[in-house]
N, C-alpha and C positions, 0 to 999 in steps of 0.2 A: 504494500500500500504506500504510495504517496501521497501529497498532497494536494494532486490533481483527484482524489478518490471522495474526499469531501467538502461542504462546503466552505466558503472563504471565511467564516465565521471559526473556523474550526482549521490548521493547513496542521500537517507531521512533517516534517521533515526528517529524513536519513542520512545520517553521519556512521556510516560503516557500521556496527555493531549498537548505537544509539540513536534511539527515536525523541526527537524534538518536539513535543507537541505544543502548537501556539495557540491563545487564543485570542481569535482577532478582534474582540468585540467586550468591555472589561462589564457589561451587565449581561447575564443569562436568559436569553429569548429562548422560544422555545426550540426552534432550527441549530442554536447554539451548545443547547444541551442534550439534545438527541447528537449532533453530530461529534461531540465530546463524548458521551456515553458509548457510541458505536467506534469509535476511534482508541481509546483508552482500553477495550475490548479487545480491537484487532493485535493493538502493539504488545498487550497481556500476551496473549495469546502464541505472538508467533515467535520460535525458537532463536530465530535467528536478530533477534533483537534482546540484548541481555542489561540492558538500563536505559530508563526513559526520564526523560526532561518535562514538565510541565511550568511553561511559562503565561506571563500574555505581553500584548503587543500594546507600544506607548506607555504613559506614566501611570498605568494601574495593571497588578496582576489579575484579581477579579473585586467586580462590587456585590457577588451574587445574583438574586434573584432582578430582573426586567423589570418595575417598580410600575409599569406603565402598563406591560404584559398582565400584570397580575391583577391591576385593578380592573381591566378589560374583564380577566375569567371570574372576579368577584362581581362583577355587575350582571356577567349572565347565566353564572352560577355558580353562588356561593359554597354548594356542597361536594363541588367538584374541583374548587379554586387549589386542591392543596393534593390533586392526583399529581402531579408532578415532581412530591418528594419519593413517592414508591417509584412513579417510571422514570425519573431521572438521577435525581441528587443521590438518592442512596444506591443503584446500581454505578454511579461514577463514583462514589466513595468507598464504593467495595474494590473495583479494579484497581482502584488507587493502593490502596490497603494490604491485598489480598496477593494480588500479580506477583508472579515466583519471579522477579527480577525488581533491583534497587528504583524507585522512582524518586528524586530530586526536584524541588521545588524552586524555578527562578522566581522570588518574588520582584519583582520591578518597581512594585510601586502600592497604590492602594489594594490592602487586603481587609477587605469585613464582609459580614454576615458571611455565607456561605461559602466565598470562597478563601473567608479563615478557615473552615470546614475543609476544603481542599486540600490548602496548603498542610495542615494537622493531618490530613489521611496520605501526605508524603513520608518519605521516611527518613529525609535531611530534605534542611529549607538555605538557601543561600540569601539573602535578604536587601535590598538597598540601603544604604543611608539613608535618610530621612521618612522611609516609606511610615505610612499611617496604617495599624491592624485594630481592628474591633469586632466585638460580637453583632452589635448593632438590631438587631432581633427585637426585644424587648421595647427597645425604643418605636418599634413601630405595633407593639399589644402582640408579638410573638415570642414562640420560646425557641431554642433549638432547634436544628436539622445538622445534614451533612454529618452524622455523628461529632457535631462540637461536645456535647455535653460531657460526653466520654475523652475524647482526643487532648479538649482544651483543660478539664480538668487532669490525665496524666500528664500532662508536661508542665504545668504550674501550679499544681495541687490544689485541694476542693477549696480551701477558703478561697486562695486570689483567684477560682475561677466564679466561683458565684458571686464573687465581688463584679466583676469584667463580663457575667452575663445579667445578674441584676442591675447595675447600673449602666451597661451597655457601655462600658469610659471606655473610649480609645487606648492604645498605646501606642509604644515607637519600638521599632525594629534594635534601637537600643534598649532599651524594657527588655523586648522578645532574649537579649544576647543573658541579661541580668537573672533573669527567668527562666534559663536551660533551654530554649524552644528552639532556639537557635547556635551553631557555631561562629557561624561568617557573618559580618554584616560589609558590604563592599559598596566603591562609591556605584552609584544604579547604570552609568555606560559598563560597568563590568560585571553586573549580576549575571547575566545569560552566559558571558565568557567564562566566568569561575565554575557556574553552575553547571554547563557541558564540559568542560574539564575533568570536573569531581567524575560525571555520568561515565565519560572514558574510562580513567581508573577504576570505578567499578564497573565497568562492561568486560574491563580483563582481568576481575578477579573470576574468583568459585564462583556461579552463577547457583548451584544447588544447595551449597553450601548459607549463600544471601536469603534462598527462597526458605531454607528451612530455620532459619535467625529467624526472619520476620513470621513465621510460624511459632516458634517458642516464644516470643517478645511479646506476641499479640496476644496470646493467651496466657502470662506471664499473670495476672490481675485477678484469673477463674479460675486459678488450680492450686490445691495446696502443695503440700513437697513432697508428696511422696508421687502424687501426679505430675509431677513438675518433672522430679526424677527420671521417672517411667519414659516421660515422652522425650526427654532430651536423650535416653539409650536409643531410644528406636529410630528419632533422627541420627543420632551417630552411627548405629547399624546401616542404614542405608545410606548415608555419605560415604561410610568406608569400602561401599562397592562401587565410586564412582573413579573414572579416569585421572578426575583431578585431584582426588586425594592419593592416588598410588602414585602418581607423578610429581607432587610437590613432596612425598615422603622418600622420593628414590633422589630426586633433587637436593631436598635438604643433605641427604647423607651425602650426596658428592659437592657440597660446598658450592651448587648452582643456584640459581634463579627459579622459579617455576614458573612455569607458564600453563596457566589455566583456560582449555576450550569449553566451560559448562558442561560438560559431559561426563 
């Protein structure tokens, strides 16, 4: 898939082993989040892509939801005004999540409501200098989506997140550094540069080895230790059948380098 494959709302670009996903448009219409849900899907999905980039295009990563979109589907039907968290938001926050390869978040610029939800269901955020994030929800008589509630409370713990979703306060990307949410914060002409940087380095690490971290990490919160245990043997049993564990182990002993194919 390229970029010729969906709409301009939505482009992927390919850089040999990582997929660049932009978005061209920083509020979520509905064409914007179908073509992002179906996008985030394909580069999931396909082998030959082993780390993905999610950015957006100009001085906002995302604002969320279409503000204009949604008053439309609330005036012609209110009961159906919020189908769009089952068929969109939570299906891109799963591939986000879920996808057995590293995904990276360029934030570039403005991040709230929802597509703080985004950036939170990446699994490293590279961030701008001055960029502005917030829950921003509440402020409009809403609670939660995008699994914020879950996301933004582990990276900043329950008090400062009910703080940040009751009173909707903004923050700055320096907050985010102070907060753990983030490592890098970079001037915003080099968020995309550092950000597919990082994605290269992880596209030539253990690709299996990444998908089964973000397997134990995710479920790190719902299991006690002796289930904790369990699953982290059975991920290690099945690592230790793959190419790239017997070859950085035959590497290490000869004082080489490894090079790891995902396989």
């Amino acid at each position: 898939m390229d970029g010729h494959d969906v709409p301009a709302s939505v482009e992927v670009e390919r850089q040999d082993a990582v997929a660049v996903v932009h978005l061209g448009r920083p509020a979520l219409d509905t064409p914007t989040k179908e073509a992002l849900r179906d996008a985030l899907a394909d580069v999931g999905a396909d082998p030959a892509v082993r780390a993905v980039v999610l950015t957006g295009r100009g001085r906002a990563f995302c604002v969320g939801q279409d503000l204009g979109e949604h008053a439309a589907a609330l005036a012609a039907d209110p009961g159906s005004a919020f189908a769009t968290v089952d068929a969109h938001y939570s299906p891109v926050v799963t591939s986000l999540a879920t996808m057995p390869k590293p995904v990276v978040a360029a934030v570039n610029g403005t991040c709230v409501g929802a597509g703080l939800g985004l950036a939170l269901a990446c699994d490293l955020r590279v961030l701008a200098a001055g960029a502005r994030l917030g829950t921003a929800f509440t402020a409009i008589g809403l609670t939660c989506d995008s699994g914020l509630s879950a996301t933004l409370a582990a990276e900043v713990g329950v008090a400062r997140a009910r703080e940040l979703v009751l009173l909707a306060s903004p923050f700055t990307a320096e907050d985010a550094v102070g907060w753990g949410v983030v490592a890098q914060v970079v001037a915003p002409g080099d968020v995309l540069t550092t950000a597919t940087a990082l994605a290269h380095r992880l596209a030539a690490g253990p690709t299996q080895a990444y998908a089964a971290s973000k397997r134990l990490l995710a479920a790190a919160g719902h299991r006690d230790l002796a289930a904790t245990l369990t699953a982290e043997a059975a991920e290690q049993a099945a690592l230790g059948l793959t190419q790239d564990h017997r070859g950085a182990v035959d590497a290490f002993l000869a004082k080489e380098r490894p090079t790891f194919s995902g396989r």
